[in-house]
C-alpha positions, 0 to 999 in steps of 0.5 A: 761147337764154335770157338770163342775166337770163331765167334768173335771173327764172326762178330768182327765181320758183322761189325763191319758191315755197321761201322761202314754203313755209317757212310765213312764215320769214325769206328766206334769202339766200346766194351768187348764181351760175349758174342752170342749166335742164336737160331731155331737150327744149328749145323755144323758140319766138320768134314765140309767145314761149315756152320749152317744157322737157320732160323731166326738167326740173331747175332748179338754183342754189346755193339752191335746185332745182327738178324737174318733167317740163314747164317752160313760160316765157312772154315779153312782147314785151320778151323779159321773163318774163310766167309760168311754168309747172310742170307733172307732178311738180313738187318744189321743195327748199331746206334742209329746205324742200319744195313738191310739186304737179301744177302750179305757176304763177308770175305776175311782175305779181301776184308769186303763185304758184298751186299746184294738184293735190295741192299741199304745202309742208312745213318739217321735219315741219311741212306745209301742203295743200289743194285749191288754196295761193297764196303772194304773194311780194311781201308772203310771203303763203300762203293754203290752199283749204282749208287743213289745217296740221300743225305739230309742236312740235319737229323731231326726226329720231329720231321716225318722221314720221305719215302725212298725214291729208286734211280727212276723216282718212282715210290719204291 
């Protein structure tokens, strides 16, 4: 089983994918309760020192909720989160904040997140993709290969939102 202080380095990573996709807005703080991980299979295998769900995999705390159909959680021999990794469908929501992307991984040494396969990070209307987004956590960094940024001037929900366009400008 997953330790309390596992889950919540877990959780910490999750998180900074969503403050970041912000795009460099504040960190949002609120209340801290129970993290809770589910999947249609869990594995955890003591001896490679790594949690494999699979399924269906639904992170949720009060802040934030994570889904992607693989979670893959690494461990040092201290039993401490080295890495995590999201794999298939992976979509990240806070507020009105969202990160989409094949896959997403999450180093605890460097603090960076590495999005790969279609990644986006969206705020409102406002969005950001590229081949490859890298967001430091630490210093709320995010670096786009390339990077293709639409920003409009004001939210407004009563206007229809316009198809992304990739670095070419054909409909994607």
């Amino acid at each position: 089983m997953i330790s309390r202080n596992n889950k919540l380095v877990v959780l910490l990573a999750v998180l900074g994918w969503v403050c970041l996709a912000a795009m460099a807005s504040p960190v949002v703080t609120g209340p801290v309760g129970e993290t809770v991980i589910t999947s249609d299979t869990l594995l955890f295998d003591y001896q490679q020192r790594m949690c494999v769900f699979e399924g269906n995999v639904v992170v949720t705390e009060p802040r934030v909720r994570m889904e992607s159909q693989k979670l893959h959680v690494f461990f040092d021999a201290s039993n401490r989160v080295e890495s995590v990794v999201a794999t298939e469908s992976v979509k990240v929501t806070q507020e009105n904040r969202v990160a989409t992307c094949g896959r997403a991984v999450y180093t605890v040494e460097s603090g960076a997140i590495v999005m790969t396969i279609d990644p986006m990070l969206a705020r409102g209307r406002d969005e950001l993709r590229g081949d490859e987004i890298r967001i430091f956590v630490n210093s709320q960094k995010v670096i786009s290969l390339p990077g293709h940024l639409v920003v409009y001037p004001t939210d407004r929900p009563d206007q229809p939102r316009p198809q992304p366009k990739n670095i070419t400008g054909t409909q994607k």
